[in-house]
C-alpha positions in Angstrom: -107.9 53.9 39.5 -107.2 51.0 37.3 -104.3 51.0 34.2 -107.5 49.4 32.6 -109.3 52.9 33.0 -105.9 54.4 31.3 -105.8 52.2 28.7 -109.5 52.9 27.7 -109.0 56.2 28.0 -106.0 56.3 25.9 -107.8 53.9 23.1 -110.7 56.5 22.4 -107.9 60.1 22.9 -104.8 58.5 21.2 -105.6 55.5 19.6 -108.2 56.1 17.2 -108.4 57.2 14.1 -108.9 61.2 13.2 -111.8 62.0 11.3 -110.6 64.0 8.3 -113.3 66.3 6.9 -113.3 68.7 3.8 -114.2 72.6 3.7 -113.8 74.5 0.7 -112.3 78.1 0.5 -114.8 80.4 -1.5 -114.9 83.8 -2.9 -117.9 83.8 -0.6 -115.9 83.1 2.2 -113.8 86.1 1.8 -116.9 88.4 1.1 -118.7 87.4 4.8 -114.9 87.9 6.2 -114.3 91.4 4.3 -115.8 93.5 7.5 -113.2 91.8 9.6 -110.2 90.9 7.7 -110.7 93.1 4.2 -106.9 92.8 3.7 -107.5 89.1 2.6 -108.4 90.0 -1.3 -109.0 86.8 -3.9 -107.0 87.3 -7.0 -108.9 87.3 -10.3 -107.6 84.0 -11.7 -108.2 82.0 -8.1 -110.6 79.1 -7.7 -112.2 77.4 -4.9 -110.0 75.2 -3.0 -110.7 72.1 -0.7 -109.1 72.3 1.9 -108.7 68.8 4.3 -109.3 69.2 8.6 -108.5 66.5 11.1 -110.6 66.9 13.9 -108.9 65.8 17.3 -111.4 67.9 19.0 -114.1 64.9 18.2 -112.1 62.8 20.6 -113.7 64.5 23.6 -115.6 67.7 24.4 -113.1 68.4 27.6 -110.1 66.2 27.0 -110.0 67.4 23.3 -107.3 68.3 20.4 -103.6 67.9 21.0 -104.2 67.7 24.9 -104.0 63.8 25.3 -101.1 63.5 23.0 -99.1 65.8 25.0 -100.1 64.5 28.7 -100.2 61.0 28.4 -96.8 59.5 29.2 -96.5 62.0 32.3 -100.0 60.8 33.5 -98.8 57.3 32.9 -95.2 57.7 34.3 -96.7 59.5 37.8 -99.6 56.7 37.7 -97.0 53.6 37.4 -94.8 55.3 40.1 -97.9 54.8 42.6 -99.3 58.9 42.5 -102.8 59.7 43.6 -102.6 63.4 43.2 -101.3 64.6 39.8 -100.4 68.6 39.2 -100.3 71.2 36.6 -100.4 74.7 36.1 -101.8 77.1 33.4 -103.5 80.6 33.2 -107.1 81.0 33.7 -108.5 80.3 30.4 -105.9 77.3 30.1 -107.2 74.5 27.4 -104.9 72.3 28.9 -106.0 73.1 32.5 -109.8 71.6 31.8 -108.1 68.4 30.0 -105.7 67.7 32.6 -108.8 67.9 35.3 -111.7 65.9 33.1 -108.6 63.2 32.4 -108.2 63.0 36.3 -111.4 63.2 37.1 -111.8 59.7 34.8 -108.9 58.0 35.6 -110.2 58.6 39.9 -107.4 60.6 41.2 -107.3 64.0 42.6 -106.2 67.0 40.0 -104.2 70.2 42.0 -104.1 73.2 39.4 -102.1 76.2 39.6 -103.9 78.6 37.9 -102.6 82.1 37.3 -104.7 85.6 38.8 -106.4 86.9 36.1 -107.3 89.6 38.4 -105.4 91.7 41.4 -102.8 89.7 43.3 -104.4 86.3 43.5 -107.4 87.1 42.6 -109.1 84.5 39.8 -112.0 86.3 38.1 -114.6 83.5 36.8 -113.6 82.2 33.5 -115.2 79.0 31.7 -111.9 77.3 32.4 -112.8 77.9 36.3 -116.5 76.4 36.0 -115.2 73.8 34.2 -112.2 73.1 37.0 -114.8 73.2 39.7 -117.4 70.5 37.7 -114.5 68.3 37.6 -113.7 68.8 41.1 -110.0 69.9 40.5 -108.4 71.8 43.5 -107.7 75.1 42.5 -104.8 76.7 43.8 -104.8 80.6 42.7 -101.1 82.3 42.1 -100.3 86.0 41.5 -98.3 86.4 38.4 -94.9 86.7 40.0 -95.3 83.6 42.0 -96.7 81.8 38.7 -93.4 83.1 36.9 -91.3 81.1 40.1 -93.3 78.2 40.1 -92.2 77.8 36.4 -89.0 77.1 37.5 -89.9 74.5 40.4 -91.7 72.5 37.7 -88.9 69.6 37.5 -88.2 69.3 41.3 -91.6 69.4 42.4 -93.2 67.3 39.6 -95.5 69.5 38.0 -96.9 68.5 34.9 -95.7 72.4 33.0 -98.3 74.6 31.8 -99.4 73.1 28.1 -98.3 70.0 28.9 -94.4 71.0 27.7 -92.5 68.0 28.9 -89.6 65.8 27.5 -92.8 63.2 27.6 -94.2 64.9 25.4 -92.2 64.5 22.3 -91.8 61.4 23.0 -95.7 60.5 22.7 -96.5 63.3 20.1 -94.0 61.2 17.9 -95.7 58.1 18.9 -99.0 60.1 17.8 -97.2 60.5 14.5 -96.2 57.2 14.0 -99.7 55.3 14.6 -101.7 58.0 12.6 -99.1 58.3 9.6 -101.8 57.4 6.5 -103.7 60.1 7.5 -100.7 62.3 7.3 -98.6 61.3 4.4 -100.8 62.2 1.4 -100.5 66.1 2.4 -97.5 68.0 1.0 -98.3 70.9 4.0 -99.8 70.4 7.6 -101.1 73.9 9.0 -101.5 73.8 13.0 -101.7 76.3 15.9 -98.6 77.1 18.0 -99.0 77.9 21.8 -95.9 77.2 23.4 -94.5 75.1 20.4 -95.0 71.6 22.5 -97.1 69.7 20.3 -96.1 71.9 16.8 -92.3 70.6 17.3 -93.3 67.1 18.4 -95.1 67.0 15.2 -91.9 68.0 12.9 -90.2 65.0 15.0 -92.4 62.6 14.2 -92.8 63.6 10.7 -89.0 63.7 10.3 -88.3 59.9 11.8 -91.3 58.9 9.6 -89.0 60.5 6.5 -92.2 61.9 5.5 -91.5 65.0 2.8 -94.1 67.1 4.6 -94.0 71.1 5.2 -95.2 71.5 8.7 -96.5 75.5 9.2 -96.9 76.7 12.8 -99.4 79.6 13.5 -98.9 80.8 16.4 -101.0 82.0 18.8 -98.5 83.8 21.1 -96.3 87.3 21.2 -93.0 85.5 20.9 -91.5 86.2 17.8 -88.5 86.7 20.1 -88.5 82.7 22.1 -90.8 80.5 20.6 -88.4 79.6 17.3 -85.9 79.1 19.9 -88.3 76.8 21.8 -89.0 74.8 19.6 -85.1 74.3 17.9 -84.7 72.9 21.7 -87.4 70.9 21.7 -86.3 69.2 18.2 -82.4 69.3 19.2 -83.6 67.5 22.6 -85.6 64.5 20.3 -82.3 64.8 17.9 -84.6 65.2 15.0 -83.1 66.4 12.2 -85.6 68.8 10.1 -85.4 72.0 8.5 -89.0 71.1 6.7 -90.8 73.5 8.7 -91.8 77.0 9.4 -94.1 79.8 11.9 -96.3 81.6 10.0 -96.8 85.3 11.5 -99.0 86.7 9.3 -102.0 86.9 11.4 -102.2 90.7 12.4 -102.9 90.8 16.0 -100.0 88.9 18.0 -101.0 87.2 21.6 -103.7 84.9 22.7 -106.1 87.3 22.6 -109.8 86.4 21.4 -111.0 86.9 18.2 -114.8 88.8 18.3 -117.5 86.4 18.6 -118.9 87.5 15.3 -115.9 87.0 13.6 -116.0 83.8 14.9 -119.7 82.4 14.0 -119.3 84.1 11.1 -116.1 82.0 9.6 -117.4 79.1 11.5 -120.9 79.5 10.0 -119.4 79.8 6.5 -117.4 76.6 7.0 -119.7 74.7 8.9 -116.9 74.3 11.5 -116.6 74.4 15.0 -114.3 76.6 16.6 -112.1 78.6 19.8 -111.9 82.3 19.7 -107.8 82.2 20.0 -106.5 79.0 18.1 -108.0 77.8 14.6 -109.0 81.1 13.5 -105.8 82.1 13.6 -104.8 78.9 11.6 -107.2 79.7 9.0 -106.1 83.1 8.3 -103.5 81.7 7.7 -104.5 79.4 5.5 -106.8 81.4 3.5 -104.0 83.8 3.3 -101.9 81.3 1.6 -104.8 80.6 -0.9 -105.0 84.2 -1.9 -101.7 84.5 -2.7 -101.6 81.4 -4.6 -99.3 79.0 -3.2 -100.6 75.7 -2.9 -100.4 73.5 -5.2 -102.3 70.8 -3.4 -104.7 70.6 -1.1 -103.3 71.4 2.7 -104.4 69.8 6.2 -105.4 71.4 9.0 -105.7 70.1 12.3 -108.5 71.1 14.6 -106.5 71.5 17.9 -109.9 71.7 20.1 -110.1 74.4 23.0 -114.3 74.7 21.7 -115.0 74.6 25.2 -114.1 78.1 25.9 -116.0 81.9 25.7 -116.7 82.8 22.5 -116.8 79.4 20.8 -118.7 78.5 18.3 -120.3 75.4 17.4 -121.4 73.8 13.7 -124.5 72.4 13.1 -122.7 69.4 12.0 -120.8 69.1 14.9 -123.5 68.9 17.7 -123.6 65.1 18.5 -120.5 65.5 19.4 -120.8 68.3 22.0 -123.7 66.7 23.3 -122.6 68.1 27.2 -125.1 70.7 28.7 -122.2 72.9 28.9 -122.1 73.6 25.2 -126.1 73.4 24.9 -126.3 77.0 24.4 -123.8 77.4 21.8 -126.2 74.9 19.2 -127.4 77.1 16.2 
């Protein structure tokens, strides 16, 4: 491995500039989504609106979204202190888990994953996440979900890279991410993005907040932690010392937890939008968002950013989007 191989690797994932596309919000929209979500009603008076999507999963079809942004600095920081072998954990349909192994796999050193049972004891049931950990010739090292619970804790002296790519790291790049990309950014009054365990959502109100940008940052999350993930994340900001109250976690979707919406759901809101998608994340973001629009409340147009994860069961993929998941692995998801 060569820091050139980093560096060219971080040019294409962190460096470049999102492509920002625009969708519009329909009355059509909500009649294809009535079977599904019928709660979401268009008032009488509503009109279309645009609606603006930066798509960080173009960067790559494995190493895609927010996953770079968050990993990065650790990668770099083990790489500079002379490590071969780099580790992480994450459960078995883990977004972060098939970055963290396609990244190692370019940058030629060997990937160890802790992945969490997803059936009895240690027992790992095949999962897309699995096939993809195995293509990139990641070692797999299954847990049961008490040891996975312990391991959380040896994270720090054992130099794990945590599950999601949490790390103090992490804030640091995702307000570097911030800074670099800030015209694409600034002209929005609202950012809408998915919330998993808060990582990249609070390293987002950093950098916002040192860039004194006047933007209300929304986090849907996609997890059943009404209870921690606020907290999380107040840690996260009071750890970077940003000082913002200009955000907020939007809870409205009705079913809490990662679990994934149904596939026809998904190709059909997809279909509509022309939009690629993961069963768990951006759905969830876009309920959201159309739920907002229903109700009125924006008075410009918001952004949304496409946090990747397409590589997983149940995704769809656009007509618009297939040169850009171009990988036999997503051949059979072209429609």
């Amino acid at each position: 491995m060569s820091f050139d191989q980093f560096k060219e690797l971080d040019t294409a994932l962190f460096q470049q500039t999102p492509v920002i596309q625009q969708l519009e919000l329909s009355s059509l929209l909500l009649n294809r989504l009535a079977p599904f979500w019928p709660e979401l009603q268009l008032a009488n008076n509503a009109q279309p609106l645009s609606v603006n999507m930066l798509r960080l999963d173009y960067c790559h079809p494995f190493i895609s979204g927010n996953k770079w942004p968050k990993m990065r600095a650790w990668i770099q920081q083990q790489l500079a202190s002379g490590s071969h072998t780099l580790t992480t954990m994450g459960g078995a349909h883990s977004n972060h888990l098939v970055a963290f192994a396609a990244a190692c796999q370019q940058l030629q050193v060997n990937a160890i994953c802790y992945v969490r049972a997803n059936g009895q004891g240690e027992e790992l049931l095949e999962t897309p996440t699995l096939h993809l950990l195995k293509q990139f010739k990641a070692e797999i090292k299954p847990v049961s979900r008490t040891a996975f619970r312990a391991l959380r804790e040896q994270v720090a002296e054992n130099s794990f890279l945590p599950e999601g790519g949490k790390s103090e790291e992490a804030m640091k790049s995702i307000c570097e991410w911030v800074s670099l990309h800030r015209s694409a950014l600034e002209p929005y009054n609202s950012i809408y993005t998915a919330c998993g365990t808060g990582t990249w959502f609070a390293g987002l109100v950093a950098g916002l907040s040192f860039e004194k940008l006047n933007v209300n940052a929304i986090g849907v999350p996609a997890v059943a932690g009404q209870k921690w993930l606020a907290n999380d994340i107040q840690a996260l900001l009071a750890f970077s010392k940003a000082l913002s109250d200009n955000w907020a976690l939007d809870w409205s979707f009705p079913v809490k937890g990662f679990t994934p919406l149904a596939p026809e759901l998904v190709k059909t809101l997809g279909a509509t939008l022309d939009v690629s998608l993961d069963p768990v994340y951006l759905p969830r973001v876009l309920y959201a968002v159309i739920k907002a629009w229903q109700e009125g409340r924006f008075a410009q147009t918001p952004l949304i950013i496409h946090s990747g994860g397409v590589q997983a069961s149940g995704r769809y993929i656009a007509k618009r989007d297939q040169h850009h998941y171009r990988d036999t692995y997503f051949q059979q998801s072209f429609t």
